[in-house]
N, C-alpha and C positions, 0 to 999 in steps of 0.2 A: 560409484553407484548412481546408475540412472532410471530410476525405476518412476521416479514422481511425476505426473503429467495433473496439471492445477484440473482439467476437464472437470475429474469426476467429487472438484467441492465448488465448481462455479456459480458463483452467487451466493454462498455462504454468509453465516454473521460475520465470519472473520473479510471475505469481500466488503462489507459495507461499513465495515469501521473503516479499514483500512482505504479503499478509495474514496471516502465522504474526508478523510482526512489529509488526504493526497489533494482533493480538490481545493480543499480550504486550504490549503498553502498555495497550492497552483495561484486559485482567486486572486488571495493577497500581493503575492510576487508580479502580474499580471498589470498591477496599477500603477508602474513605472516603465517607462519607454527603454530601457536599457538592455541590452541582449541577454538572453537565458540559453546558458547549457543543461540541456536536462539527461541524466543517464538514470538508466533502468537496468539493475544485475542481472534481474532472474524473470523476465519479461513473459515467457510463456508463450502462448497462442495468439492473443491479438484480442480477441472477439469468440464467442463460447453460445452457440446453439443450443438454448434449453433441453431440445430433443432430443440432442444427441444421445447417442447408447453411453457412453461416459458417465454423463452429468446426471442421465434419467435412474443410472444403477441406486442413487444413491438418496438421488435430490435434497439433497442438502441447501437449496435454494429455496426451499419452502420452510425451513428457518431459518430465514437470511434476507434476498430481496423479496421474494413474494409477497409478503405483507406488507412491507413498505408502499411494494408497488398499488395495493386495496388501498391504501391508506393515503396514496399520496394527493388526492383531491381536497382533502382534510388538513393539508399542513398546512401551518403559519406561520411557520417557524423560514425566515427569509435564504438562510444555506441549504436549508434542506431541499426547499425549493425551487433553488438555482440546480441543485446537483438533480433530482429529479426531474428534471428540464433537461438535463443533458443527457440523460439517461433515457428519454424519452426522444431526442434524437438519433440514440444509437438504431434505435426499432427499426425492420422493414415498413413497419404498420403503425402509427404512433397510439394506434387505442389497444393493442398487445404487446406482454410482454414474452416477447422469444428470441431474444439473445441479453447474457451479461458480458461487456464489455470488460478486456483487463485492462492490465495499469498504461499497455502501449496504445489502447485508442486513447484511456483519459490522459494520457501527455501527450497522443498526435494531433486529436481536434484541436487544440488550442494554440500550435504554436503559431508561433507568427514567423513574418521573414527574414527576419533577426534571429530568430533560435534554431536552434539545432537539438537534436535528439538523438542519443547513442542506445539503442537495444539489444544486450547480452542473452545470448538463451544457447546452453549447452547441450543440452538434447536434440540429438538428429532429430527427431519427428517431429517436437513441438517447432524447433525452428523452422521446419518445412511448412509446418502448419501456420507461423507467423510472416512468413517469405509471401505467403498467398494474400495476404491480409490486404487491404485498401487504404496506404497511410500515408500521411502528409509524404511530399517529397524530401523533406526538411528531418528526415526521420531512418538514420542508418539501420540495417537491420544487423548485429554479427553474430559470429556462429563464436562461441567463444565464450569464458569464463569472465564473467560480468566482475569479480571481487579484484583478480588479475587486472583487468584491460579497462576496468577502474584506473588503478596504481597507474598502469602507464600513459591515461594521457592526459595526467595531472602535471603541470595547471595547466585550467583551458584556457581558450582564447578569450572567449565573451567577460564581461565584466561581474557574473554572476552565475553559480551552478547550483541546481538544482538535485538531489541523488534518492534514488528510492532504490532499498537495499531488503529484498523479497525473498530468501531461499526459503527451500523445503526443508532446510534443519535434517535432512535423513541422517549426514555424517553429524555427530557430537561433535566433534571436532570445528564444523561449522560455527559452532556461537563464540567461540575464539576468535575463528578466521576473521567475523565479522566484524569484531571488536577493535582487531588490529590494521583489517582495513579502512575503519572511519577515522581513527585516532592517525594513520599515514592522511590520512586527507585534509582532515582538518590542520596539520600541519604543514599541506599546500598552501589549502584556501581558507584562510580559518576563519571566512564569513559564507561559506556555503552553507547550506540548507540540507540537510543528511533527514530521509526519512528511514527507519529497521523496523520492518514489522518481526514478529515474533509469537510463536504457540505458545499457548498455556496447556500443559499439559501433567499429568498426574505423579509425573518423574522429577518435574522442576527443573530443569535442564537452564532455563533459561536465563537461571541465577549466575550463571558463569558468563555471560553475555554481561547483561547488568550489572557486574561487579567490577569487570573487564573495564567496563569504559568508565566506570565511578574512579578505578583507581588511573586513569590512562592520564588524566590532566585534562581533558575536553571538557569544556563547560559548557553551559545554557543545554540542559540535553531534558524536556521534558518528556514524561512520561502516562500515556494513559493504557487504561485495560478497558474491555466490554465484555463481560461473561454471563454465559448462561446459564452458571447456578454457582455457586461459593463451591472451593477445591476443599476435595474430602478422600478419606482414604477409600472409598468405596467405588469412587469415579472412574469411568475408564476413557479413552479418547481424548481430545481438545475440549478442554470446558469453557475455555477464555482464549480473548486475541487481544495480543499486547504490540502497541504503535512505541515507537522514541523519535522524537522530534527533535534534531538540534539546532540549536540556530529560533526558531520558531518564531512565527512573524506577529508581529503585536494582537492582540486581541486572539488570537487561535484558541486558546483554554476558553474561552466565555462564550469563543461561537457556536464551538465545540461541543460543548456542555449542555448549553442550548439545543442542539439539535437531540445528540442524547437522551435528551431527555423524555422527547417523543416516540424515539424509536424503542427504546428497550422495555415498554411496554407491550409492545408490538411481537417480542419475541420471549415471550415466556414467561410466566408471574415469578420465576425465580431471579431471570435477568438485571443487571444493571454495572452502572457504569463507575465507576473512579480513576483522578487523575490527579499527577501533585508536580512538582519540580522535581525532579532525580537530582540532579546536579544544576544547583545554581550560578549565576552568572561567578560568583565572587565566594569563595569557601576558604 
């Protein structure tokens, strides 16, 4: 099933947890001269024209970055800051906001000449549509099953990998998939850096993902949620977007939280955030 095209929720809540969280790893990772492999499963598009007929169907970006972006002269919070800076270079125009950027610009701007960048995207279109993209030369594009082509070209060469692990969940079967290919990896590399984002959604689906890797034996796997209103049986749709961090770089929960802490007022008086350890170093 190839039916999911990210267009029509770009810039979503679930966008800005997830890439403010990508970033604040990236950041951290960033302050050692040592090469990065960074891979991306489920890559998408590249870059996400507000305008577009997709994204306008739905705008789901207008509880998600849009207020951010009102708000963001107002921050003082020092991540937040930074990420809104870079986000403010994605712009044609730096005083509008009309493009959200996916996870392959915020891992191409930053590599450096030491890293490398592997981009999975299974979807004819969207790959077509990421093939056209402007991205570091340092930055593969393939056509091809990110969980797969993961597995095979483990382990890398650099002394360090980076992995942000994005699907659409459409197959159930997926939160398995996913489970058993972090738990094959970190049994590569068992000090990579494994990002899974994850839907909240009214089914719960995701419980089988979470349990997956509690019992797999992988450690250090923190865990946060950002939702938009506490899960009820009356709910329909995505209510929350849940991140797992493994590996996770010192300080990420505090900076994290921190920022948090600004934004989810920002998007609905029912919003807010929590995060704890899943799996501790040592159990």
């Amino acid at each position: 099933m190839l039916s999911y095209q990210h267009a029509y929720h770009a810039g979503n809540f679930a966008d800005v947890h997830k890439h403010l969280t990508l970033y604040a790893v990236i950041d951290y990772l960033l302050r050692k001269k040592t090469a990065i492999t960074y891979v991306d499963t489920h890559a998408g598009r590249g870059l996400y024209p507000l305008v577009a007929q997709e994204t306008q169907r739905l705008q789901e970006y207008r509880q998600g970055i849009w207020p951010l972006w009102q708000a963001r002269l107002g921050f003082t919070d020092e991540l937040l800051n930074r990420w809104q800076a870079a986000l403010t270079s994605a712009q044609p125009m730096p005083e509008a906001l009309t493009h959200y950027p996916g996870s392959p610009w915020w891992l191409s701007h930053i590599l450096r000449e030491q890293d490398q960048l592997r981009l999975f995207e299974l979807h004819p279109g969207e790959h077509e549509q990421l093939n056209a993209q402007g991205l570091s030369p340092h930055a593969q594009r393939v056509f091809g099953n990110g969980l797969t082509g993961l597995t095979a070209m483990l382990p890398v060469s650099s002394p360090r990998l980076c992995v942000l692990i994005d699907p659409s969940y459409e197959r159930k079967v997926e939160y398995q998939e996913v489970a058993e290919t972090v738990a094959y990896t970190l049994a590569k590399v068992r000090h990579g850096v494994v990002l899974i984002w994850y839907p909240l959604l009214p089914a719960g689906h995701h419980h089988t993902l979470l349990t997956a890797l509690k019992e797999s034996g992988v450690r250090k796997i923190w865990r946060s949620e950002l939702l938009l209103r506490a899960p009820g049986e009356q709910a329909h749709g995505m209510y929350g977007s849940g991140m797992l961090v493994i590996n996770p770089p010192w300080g990420l929960d505090q900076r994290l939280a921190a920022a948090m802490e600004k934004i989810t007022p920002l998007l609905g008086a029912e919003s807010y955030y929590q995060a704890e350890w899943w799996v501790e170093e040592s159990q």
